[in-house]
C-alpha positions as CSV (number, residue, x, y, z in Angstrom):
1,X,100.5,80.3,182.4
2,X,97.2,78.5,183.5
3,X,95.1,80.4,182.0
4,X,97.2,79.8,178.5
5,X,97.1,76.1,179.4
6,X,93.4,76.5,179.9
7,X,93.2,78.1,176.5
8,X,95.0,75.2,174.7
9,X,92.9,72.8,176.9
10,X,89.9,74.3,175.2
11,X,91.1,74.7,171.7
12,X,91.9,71.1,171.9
13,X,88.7,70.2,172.9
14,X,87.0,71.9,170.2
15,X,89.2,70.9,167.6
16,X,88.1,66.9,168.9
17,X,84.6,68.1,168.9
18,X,85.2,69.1,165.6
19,X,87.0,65.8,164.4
20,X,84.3,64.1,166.1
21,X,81.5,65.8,164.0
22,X,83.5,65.6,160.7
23,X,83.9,61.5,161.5
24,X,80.3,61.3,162.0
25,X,79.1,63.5,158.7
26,X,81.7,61.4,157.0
27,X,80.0,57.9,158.2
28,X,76.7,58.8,157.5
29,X,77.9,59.9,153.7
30,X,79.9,56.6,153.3
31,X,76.3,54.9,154.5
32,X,74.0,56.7,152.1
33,X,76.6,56.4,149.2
34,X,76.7,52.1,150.3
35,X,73.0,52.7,150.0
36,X,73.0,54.1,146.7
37,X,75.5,51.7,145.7
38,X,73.3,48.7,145.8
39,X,70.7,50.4,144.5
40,X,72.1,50.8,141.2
41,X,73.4,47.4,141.6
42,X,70.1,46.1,141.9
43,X,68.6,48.8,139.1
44,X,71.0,47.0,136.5
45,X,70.3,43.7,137.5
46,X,66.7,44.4,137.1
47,X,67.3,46.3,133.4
48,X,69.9,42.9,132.5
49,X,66.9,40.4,133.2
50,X,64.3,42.7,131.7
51,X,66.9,43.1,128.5
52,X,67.6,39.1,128.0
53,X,63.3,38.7,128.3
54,X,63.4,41.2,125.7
55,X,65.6,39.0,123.7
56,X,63.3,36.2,124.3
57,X,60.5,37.8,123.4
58,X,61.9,39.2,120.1
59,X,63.3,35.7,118.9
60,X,60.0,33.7,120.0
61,X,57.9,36.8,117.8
62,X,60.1,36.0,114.8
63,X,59.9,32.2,115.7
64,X,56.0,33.4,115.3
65,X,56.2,34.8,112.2
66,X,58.1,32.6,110.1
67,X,55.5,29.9,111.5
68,X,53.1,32.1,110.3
69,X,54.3,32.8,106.7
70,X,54.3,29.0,106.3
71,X,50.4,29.1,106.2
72,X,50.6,31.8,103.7
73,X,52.0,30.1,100.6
């Protein structure tokens, strides 16, 4: 009977060792996937700002060249 106990005893302990290693693997994935989270955030941030300068840029070139085609007629 001891010895069976000693058996569960140990079975237990490697199922928490288990649990424990699984809650740690899982922490670390929910860290890097955070990580990668606000990366991307800040990627389309970055591609929002560099699309509305764009914009700008477009408008103030056509702004350009209808200022231009004054001085040709």
């Amino acid at each position: 009977m001891v010895d069976q106990i000693s058996d569960v005893t140990a079975s237990t302990d490697q199922v928490a060792a288990s649990v424990a290693e699984m809650s740690h693997g899982a922490r670390e994935a929910s860290e890097q996937s955070e990580e990668m989270t606000a990366a991307t955030e800040e990627q389309t941030a970055t591609i929002q700002e560099v699309n509305a300068v764009a914009r700008a840029l477009s408008e103030d070139a056509m702004n350009l060249h209808n200022e231009v085609n004054k001085f040709k007629y």
